[in-house]
PyMOL Python script that loads the backbone (N, CA, C, O; Angstrom):
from pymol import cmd

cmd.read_pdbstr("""\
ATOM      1  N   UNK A   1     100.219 252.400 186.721  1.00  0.00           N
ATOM      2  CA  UNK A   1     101.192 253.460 186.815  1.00  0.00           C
ATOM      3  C   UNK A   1     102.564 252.924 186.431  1.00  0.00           C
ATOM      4  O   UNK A   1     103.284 252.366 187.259  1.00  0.00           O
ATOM      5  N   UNK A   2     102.974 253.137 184.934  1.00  0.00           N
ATOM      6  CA  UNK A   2     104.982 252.803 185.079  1.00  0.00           C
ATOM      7  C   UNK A   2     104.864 253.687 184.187  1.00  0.00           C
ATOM      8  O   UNK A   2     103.948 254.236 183.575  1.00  0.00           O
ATOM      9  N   UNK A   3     106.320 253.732 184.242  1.00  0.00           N
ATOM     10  CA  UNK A   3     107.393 254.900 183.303  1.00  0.00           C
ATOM     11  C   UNK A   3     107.965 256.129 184.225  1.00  0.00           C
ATOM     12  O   UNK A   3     108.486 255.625 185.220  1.00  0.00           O
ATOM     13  N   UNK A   4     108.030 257.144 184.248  1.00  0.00           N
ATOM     14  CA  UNK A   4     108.462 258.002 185.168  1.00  0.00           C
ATOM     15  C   UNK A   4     107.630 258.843 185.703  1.00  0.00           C
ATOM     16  O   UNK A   4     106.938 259.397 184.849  1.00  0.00           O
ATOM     17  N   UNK A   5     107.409 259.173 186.809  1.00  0.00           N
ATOM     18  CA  UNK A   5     106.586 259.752 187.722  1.00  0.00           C
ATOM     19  C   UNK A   5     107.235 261.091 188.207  1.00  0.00           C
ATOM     20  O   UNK A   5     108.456 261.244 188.202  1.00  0.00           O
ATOM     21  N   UNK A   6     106.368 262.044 188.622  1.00  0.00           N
ATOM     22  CA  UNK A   6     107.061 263.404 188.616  1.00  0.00           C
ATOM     23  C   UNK A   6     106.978 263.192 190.265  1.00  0.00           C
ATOM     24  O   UNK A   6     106.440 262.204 190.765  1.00  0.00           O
ATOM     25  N   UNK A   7     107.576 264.243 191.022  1.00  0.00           N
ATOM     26  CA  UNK A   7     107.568 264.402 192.418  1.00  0.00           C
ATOM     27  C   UNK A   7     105.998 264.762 193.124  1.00  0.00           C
ATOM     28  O   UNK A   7     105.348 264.298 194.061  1.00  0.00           O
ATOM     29  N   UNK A   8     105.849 265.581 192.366  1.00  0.00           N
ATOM     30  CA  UNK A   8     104.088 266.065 192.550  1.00  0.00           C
ATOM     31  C   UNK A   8     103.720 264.939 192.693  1.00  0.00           C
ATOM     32  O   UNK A   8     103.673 264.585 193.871  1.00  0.00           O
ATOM     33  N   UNK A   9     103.215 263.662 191.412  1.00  0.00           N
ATOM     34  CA  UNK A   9     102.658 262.834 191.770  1.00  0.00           C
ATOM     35  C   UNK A   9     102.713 261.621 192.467  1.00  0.00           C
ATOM     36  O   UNK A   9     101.815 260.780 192.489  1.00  0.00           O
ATOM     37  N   UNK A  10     103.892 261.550 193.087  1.00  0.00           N
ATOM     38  CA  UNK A  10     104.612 260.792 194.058  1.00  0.00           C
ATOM     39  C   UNK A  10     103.821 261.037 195.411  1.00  0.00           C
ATOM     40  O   UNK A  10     103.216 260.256 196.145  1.00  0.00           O
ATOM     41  N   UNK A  11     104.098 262.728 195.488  1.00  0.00           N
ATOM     42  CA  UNK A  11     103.580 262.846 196.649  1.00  0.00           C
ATOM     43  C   UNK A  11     101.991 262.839 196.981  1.00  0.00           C
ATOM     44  O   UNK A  11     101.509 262.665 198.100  1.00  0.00           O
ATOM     45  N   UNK A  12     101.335 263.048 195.870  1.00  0.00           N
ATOM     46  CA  UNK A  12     100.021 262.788 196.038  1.00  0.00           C
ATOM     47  C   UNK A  12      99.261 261.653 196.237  1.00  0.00           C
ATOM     48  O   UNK A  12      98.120 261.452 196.653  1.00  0.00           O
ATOM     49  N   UNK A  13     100.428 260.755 195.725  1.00  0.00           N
ATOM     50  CA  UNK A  13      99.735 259.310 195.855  1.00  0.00           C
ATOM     51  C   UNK A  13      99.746 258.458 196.953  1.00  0.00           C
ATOM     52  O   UNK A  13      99.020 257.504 197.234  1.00  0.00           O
ATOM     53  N   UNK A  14     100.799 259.016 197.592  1.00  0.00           N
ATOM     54  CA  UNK A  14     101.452 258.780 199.034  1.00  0.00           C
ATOM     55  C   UNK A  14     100.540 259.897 200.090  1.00  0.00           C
ATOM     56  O   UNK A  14     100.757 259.705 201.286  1.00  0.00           O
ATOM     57  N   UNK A  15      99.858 260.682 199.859  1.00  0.00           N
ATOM     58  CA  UNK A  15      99.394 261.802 200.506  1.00  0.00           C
ATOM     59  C   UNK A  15      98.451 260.747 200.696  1.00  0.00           C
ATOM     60  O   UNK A  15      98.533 260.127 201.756  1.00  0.00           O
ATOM     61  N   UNK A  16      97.387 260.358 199.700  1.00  0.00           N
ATOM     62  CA  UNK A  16      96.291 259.761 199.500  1.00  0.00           C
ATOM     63  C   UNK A  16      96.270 258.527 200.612  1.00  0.00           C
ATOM     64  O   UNK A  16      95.431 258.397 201.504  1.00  0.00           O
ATOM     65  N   UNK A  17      97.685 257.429 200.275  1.00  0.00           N
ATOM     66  CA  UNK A  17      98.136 256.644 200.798  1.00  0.00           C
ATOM     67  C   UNK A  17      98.089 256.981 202.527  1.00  0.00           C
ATOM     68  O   UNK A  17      97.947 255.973 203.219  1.00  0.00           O
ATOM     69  N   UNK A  18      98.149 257.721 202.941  1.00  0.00           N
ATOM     70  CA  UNK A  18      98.883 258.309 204.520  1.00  0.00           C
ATOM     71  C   UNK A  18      97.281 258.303 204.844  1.00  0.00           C
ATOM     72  O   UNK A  18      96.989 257.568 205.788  1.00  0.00           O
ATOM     73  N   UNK A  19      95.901 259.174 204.067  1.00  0.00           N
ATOM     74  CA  UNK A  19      94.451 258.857 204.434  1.00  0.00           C
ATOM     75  C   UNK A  19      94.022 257.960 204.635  1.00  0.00           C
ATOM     76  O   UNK A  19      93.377 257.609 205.623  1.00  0.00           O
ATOM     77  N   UNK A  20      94.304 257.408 203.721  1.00  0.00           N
ATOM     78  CA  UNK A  20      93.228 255.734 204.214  1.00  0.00           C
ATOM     79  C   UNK A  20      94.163 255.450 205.172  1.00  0.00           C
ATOM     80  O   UNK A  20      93.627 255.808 206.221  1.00  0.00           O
ATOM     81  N   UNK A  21      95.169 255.047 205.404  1.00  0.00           N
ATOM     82  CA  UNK A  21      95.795 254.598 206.665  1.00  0.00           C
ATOM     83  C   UNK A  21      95.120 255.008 207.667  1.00  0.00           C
ATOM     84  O   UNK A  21      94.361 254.275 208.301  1.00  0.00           O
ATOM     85  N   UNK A  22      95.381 256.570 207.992  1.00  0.00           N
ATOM     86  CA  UNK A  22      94.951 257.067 209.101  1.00  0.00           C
ATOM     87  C   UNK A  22      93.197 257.275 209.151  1.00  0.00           C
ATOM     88  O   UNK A  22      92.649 258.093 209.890  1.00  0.00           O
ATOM     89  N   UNK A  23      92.594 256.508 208.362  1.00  0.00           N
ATOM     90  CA  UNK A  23      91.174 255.908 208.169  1.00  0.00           C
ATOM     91  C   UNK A  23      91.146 254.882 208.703  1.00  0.00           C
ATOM     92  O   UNK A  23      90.478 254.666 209.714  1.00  0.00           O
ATOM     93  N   UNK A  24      91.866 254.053 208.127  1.00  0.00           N
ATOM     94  CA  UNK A  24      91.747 252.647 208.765  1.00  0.00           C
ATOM     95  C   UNK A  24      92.005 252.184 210.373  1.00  0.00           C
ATOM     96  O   UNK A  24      91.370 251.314 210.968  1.00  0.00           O
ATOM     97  N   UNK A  25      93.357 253.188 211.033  1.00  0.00           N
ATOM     98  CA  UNK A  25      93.633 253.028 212.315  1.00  0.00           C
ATOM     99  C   UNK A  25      92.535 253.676 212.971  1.00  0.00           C
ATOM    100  O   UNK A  25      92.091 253.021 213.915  1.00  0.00           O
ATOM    101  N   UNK A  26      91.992 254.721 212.757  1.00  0.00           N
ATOM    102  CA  UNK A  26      90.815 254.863 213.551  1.00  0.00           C
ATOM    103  C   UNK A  26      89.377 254.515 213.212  1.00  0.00           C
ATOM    104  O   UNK A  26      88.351 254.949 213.736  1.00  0.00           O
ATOM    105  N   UNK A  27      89.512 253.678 212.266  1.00  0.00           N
ATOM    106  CA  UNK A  27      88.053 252.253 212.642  1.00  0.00           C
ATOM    107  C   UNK A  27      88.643 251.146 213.322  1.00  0.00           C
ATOM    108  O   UNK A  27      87.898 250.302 213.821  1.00  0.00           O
ATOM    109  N   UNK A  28      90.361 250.996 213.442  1.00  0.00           N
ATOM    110  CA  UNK A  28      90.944 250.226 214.496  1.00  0.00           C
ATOM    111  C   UNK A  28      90.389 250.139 215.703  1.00  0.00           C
ATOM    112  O   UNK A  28      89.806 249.264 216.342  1.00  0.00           O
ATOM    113  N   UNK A  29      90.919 252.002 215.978  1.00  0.00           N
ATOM    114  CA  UNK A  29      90.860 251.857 217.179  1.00  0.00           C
ATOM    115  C   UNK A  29      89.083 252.073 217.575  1.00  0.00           C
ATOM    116  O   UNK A  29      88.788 251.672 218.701  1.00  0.00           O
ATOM    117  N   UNK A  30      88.031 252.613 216.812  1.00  0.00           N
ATOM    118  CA  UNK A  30      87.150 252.156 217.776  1.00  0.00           C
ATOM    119  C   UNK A  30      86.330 250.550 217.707  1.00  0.00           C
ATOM    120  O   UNK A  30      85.561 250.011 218.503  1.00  0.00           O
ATOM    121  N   UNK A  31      86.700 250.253 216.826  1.00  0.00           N
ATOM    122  CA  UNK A  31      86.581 248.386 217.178  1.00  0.00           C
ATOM    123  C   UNK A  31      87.247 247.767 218.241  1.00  0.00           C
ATOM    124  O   UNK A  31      86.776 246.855 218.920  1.00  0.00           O
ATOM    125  N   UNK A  32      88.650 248.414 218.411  1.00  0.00           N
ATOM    126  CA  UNK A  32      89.144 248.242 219.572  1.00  0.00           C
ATOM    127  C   UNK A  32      88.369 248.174 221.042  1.00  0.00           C
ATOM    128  O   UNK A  32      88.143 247.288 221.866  1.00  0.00           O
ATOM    129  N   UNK A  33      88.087 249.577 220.921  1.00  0.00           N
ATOM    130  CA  UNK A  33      87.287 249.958 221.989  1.00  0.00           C
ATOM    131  C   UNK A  33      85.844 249.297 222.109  1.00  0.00           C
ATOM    132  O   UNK A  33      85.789 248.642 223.149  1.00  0.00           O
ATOM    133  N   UNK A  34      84.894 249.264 221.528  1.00  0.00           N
ATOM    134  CA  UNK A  34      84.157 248.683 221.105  1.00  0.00           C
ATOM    135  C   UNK A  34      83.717 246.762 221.817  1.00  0.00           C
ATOM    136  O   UNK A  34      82.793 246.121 222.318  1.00  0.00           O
ATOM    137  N   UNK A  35      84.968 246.640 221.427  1.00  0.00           N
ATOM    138  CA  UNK A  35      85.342 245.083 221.373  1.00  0.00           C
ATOM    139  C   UNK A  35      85.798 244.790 222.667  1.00  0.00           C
ATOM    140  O   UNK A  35      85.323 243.818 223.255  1.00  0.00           O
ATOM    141  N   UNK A  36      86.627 245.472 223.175  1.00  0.00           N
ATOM    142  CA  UNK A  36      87.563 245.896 224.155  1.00  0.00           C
ATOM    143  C   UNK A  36      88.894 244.478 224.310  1.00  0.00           C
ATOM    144  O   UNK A  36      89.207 243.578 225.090  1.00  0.00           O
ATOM    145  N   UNK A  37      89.427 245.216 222.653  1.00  0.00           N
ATOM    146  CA  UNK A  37      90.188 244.272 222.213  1.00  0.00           C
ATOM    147  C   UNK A  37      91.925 245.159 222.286  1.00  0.00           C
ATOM    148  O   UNK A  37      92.378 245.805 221.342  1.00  0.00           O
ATOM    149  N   UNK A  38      92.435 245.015 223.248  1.00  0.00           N
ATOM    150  CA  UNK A  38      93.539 246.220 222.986  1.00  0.00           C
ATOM    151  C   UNK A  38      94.186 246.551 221.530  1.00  0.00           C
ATOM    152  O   UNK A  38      94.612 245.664 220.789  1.00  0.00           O
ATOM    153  N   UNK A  39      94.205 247.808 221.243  1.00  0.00           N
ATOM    154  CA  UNK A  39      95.200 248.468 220.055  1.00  0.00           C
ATOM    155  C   UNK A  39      95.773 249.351 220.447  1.00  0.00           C
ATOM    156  O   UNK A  39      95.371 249.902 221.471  1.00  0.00           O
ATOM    157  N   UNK A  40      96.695 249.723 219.913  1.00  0.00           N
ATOM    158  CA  UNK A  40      97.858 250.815 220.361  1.00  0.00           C
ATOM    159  C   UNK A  40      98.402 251.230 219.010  1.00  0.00           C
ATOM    160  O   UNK A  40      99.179 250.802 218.156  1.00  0.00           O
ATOM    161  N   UNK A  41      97.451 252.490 219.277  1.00  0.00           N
ATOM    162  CA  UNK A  41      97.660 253.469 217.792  1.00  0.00           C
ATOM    163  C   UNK A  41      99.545 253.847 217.856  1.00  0.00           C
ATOM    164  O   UNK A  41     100.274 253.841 218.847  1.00  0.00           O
ATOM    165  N   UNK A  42      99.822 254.086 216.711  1.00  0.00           N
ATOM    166  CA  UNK A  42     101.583 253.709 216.113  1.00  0.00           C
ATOM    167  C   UNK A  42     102.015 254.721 216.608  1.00  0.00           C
ATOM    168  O   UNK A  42     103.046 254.707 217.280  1.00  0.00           O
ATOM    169  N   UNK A  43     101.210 255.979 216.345  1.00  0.00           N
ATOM    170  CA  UNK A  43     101.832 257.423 216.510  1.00  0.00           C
ATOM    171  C   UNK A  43     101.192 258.113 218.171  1.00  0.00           C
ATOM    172  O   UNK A  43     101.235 259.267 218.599  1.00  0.00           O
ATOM    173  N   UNK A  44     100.741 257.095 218.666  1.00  0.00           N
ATOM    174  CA  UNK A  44     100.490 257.587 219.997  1.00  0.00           C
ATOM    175  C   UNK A  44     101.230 258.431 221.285  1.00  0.00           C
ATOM    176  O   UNK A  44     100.830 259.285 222.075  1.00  0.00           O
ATOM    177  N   UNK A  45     102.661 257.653 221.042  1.00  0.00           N
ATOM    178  CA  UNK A  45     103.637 257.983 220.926  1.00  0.00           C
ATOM    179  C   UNK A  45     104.308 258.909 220.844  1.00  0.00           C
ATOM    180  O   UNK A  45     104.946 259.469 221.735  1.00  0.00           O
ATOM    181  N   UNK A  46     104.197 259.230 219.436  1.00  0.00           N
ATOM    182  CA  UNK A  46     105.485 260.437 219.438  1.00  0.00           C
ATOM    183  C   UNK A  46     104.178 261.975 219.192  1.00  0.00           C
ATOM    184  O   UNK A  46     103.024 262.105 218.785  1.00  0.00           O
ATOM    185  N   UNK A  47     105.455 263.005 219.820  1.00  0.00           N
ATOM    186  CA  UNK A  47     104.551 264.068 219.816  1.00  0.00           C
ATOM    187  C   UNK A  47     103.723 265.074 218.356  1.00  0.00           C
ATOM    188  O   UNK A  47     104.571 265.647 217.671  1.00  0.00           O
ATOM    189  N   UNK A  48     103.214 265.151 218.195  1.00  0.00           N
ATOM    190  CA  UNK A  48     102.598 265.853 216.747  1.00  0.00           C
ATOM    191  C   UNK A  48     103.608 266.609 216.003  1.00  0.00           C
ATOM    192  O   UNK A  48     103.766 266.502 214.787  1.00  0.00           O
ATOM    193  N   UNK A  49     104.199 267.277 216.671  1.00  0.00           N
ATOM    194  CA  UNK A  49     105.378 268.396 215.871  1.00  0.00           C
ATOM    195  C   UNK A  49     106.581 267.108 215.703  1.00  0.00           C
ATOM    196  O   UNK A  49     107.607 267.453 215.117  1.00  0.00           O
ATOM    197  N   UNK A  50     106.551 266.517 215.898  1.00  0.00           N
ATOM    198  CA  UNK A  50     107.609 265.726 215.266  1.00  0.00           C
ATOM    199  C   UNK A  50     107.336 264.779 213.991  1.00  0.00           C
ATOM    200  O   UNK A  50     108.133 264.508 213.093  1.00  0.00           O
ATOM    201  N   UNK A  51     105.680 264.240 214.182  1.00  0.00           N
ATOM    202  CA  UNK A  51     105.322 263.714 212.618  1.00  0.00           C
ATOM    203  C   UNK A  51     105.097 265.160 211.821  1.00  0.00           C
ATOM    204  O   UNK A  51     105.441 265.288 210.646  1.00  0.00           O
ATOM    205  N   UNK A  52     104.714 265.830 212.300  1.00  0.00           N
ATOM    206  CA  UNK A  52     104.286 267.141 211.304  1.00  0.00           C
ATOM    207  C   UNK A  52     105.713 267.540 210.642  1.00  0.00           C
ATOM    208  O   UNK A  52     105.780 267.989 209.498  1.00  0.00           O
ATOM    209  N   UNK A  53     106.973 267.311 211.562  1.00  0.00           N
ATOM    210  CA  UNK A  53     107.871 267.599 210.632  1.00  0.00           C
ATOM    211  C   UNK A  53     108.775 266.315 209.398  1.00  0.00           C
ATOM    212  O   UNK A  53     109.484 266.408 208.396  1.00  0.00           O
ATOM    213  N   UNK A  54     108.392 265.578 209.960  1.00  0.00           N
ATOM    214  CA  UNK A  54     108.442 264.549 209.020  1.00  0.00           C
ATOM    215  C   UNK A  54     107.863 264.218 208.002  1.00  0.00           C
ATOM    216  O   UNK A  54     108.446 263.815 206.996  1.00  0.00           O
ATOM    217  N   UNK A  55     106.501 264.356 208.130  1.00  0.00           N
ATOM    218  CA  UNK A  55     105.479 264.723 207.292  1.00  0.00           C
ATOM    219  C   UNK A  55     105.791 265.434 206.337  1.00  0.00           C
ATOM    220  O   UNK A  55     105.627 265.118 205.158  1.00  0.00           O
ATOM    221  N   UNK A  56     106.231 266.378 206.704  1.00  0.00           N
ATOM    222  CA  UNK A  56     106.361 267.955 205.938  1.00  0.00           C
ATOM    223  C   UNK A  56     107.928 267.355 205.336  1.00  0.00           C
ATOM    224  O   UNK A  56     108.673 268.236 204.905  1.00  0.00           O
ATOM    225  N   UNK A  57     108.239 266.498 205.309  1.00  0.00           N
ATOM    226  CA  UNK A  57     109.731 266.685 204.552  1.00  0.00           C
ATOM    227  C   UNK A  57     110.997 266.454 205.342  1.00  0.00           C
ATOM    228  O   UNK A  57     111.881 265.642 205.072  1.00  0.00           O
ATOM    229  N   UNK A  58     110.946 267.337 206.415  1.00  0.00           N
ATOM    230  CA  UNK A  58     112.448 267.673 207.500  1.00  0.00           C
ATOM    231  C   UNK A  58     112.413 266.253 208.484  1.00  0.00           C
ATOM    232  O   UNK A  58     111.897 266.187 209.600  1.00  0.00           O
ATOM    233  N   UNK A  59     113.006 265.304 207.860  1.00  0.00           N
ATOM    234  CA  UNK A  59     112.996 264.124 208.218  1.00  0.00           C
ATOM    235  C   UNK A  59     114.518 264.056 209.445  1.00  0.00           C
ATOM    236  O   UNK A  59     114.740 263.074 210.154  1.00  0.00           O
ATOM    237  N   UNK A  60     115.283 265.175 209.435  1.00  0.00           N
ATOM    238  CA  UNK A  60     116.633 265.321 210.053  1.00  0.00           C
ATOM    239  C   UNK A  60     116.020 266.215 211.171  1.00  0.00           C
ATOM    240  O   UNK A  60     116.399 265.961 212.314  1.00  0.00           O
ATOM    241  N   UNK A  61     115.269 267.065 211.028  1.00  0.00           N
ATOM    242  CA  UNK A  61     114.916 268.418 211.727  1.00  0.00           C
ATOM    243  C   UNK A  61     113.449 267.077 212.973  1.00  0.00           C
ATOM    244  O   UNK A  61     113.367 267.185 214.197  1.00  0.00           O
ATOM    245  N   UNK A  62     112.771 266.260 212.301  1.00  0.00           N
ATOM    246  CA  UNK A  62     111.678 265.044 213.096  1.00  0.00           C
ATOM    247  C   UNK A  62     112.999 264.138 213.682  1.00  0.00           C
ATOM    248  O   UNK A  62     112.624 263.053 214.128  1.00  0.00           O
ATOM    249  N   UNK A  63     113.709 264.247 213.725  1.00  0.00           N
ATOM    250  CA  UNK A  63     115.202 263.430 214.294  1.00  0.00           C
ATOM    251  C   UNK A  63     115.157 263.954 215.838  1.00  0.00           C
ATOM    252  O   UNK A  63     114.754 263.557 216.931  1.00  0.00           O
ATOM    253  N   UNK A  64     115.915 265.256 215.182  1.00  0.00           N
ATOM    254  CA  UNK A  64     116.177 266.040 216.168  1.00  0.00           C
ATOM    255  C   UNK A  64     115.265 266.632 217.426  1.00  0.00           C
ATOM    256  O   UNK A  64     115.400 266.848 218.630  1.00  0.00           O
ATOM    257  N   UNK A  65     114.478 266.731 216.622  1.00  0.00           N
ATOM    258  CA  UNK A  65     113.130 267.387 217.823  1.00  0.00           C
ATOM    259  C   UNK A  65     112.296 266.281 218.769  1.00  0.00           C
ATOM    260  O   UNK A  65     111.682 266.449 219.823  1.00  0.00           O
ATOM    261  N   UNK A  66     112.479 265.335 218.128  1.00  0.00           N
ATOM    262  CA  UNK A  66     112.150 263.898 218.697  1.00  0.00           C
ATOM    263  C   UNK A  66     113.248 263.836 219.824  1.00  0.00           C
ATOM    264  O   UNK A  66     112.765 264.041 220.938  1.00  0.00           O
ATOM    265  N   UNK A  67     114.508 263.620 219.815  1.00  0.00           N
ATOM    266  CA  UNK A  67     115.892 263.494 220.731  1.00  0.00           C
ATOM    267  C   UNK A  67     115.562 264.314 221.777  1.00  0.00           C
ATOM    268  O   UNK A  67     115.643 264.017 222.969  1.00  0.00           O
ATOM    269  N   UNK A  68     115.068 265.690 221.160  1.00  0.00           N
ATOM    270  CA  UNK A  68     114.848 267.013 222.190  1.00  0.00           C
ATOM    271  C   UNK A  68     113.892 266.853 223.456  1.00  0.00           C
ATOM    272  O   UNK A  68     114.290 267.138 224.586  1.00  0.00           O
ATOM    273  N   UNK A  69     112.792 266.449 223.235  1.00  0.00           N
ATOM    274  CA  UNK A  69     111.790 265.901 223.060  1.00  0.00           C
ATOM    275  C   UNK A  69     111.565 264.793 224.298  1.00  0.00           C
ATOM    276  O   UNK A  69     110.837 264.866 225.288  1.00  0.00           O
ATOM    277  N   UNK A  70     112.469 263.747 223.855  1.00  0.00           N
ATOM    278  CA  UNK A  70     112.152 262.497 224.833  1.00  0.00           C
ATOM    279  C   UNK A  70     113.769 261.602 225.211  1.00  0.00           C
ATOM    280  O   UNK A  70     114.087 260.458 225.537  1.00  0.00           O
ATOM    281  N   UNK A  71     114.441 262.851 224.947  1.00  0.00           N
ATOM    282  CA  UNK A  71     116.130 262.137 225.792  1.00  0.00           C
ATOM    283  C   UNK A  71     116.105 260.463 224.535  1.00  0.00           C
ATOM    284  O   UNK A  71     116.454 259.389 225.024  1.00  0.00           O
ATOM    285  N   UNK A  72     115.793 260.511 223.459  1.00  0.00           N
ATOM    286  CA  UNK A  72     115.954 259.320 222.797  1.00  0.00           C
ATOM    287  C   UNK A  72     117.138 259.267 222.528  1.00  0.00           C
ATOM    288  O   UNK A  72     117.668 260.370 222.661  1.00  0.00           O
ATOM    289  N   UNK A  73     118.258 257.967 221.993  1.00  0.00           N
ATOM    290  CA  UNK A  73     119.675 258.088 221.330  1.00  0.00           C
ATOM    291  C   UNK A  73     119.174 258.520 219.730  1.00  0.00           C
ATOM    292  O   UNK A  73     118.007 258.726 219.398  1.00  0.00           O
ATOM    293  N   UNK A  74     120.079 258.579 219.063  1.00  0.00           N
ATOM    294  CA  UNK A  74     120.029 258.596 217.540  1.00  0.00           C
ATOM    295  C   UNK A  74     119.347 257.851 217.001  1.00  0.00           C
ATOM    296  O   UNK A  74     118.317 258.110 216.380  1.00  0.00           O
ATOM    297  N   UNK A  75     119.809 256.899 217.163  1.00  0.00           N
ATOM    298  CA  UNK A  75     119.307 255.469 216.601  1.00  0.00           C
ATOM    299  C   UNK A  75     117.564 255.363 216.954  1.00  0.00           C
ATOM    300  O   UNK A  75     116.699 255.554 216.100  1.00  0.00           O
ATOM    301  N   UNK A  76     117.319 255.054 218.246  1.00  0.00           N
ATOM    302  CA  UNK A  76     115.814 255.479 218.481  1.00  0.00           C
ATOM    303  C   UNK A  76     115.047 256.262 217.762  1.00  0.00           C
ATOM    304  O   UNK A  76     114.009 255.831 217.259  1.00  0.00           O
ATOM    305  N   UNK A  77     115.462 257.548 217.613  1.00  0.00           N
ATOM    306  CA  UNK A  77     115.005 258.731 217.113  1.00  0.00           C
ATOM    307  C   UNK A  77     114.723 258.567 215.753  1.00  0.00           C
ATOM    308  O   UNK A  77     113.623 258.871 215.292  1.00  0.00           O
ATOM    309  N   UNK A  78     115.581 258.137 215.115  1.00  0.00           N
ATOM    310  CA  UNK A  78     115.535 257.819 213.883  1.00  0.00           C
ATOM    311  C   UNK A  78     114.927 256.746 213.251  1.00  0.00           C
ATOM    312  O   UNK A  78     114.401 256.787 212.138  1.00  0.00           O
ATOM    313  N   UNK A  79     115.033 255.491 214.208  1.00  0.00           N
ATOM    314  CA  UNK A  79     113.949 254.230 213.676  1.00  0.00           C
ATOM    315  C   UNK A  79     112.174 254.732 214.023  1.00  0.00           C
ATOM    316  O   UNK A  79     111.178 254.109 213.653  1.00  0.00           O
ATOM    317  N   UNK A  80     112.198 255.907 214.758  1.00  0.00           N
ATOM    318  CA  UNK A  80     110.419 255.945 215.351  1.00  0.00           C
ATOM    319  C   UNK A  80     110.497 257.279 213.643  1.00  0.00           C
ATOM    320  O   UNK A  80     109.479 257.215 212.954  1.00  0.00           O
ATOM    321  N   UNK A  81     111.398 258.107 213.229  1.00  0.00           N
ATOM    322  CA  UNK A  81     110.537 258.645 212.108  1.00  0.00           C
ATOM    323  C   UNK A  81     110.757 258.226 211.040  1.00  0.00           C
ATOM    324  O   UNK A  81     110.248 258.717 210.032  1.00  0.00           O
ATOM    325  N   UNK A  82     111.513 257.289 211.027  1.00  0.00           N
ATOM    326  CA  UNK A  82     111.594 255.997 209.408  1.00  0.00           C
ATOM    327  C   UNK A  82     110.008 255.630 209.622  1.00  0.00           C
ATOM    328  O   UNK A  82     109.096 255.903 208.842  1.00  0.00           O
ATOM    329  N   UNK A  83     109.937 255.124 210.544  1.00  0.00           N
ATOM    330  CA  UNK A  83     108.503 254.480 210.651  1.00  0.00           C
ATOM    331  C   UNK A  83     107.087 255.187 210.818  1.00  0.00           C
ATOM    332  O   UNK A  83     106.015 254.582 210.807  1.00  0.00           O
ATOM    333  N   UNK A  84     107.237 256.494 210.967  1.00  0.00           N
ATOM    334  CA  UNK A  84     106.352 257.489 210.293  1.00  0.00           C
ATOM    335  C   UNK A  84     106.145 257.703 209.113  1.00  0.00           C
ATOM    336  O   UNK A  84     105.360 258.590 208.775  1.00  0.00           O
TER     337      UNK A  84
END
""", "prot")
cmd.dss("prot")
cmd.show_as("cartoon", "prot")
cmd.util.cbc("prot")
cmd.orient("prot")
């Protein structure tokens, strides 16, 4: 893949990207279990409507609802949906 890439396929590849991840953490976690080796899934954490809005784009709006949410500062709030 070089030269210029459109947004569509940015996001598809990264869509793709976000599956196997969330493939891979849950053969994590039941090897985890399994093993009874502790793991601690990433997004355990924060509540669904806040990756869903991050997910979805509204990376200011997954800020905010996160803060709402769990009394986080800014800063908090904002390093847990960078890392989504």
């Amino acid at each position: 893949m070089s030269g210029t890439y459109s947004q569509e396929a940015l996001e598809a590849h990264f869509e793709q990207i976000n599956q196997r991840l969330a493939a891979i953490e849950e053969t994590l976690a039941q090897f985890s279990q399994t093993l009874g080796v502790p793991y601690a899934q990433p997004l355990a954490d924060v509540p669904p409507e806040v990756v869903d809005l991050a997910r979805g784009g509204d990376k200011l709006g997954a800020i905010k609802r996160y803060r709402e949410l769990t009394g986080a500062s800014l800063g908090e709030a904002r390093d847990v949906v960078v890392g989504l």
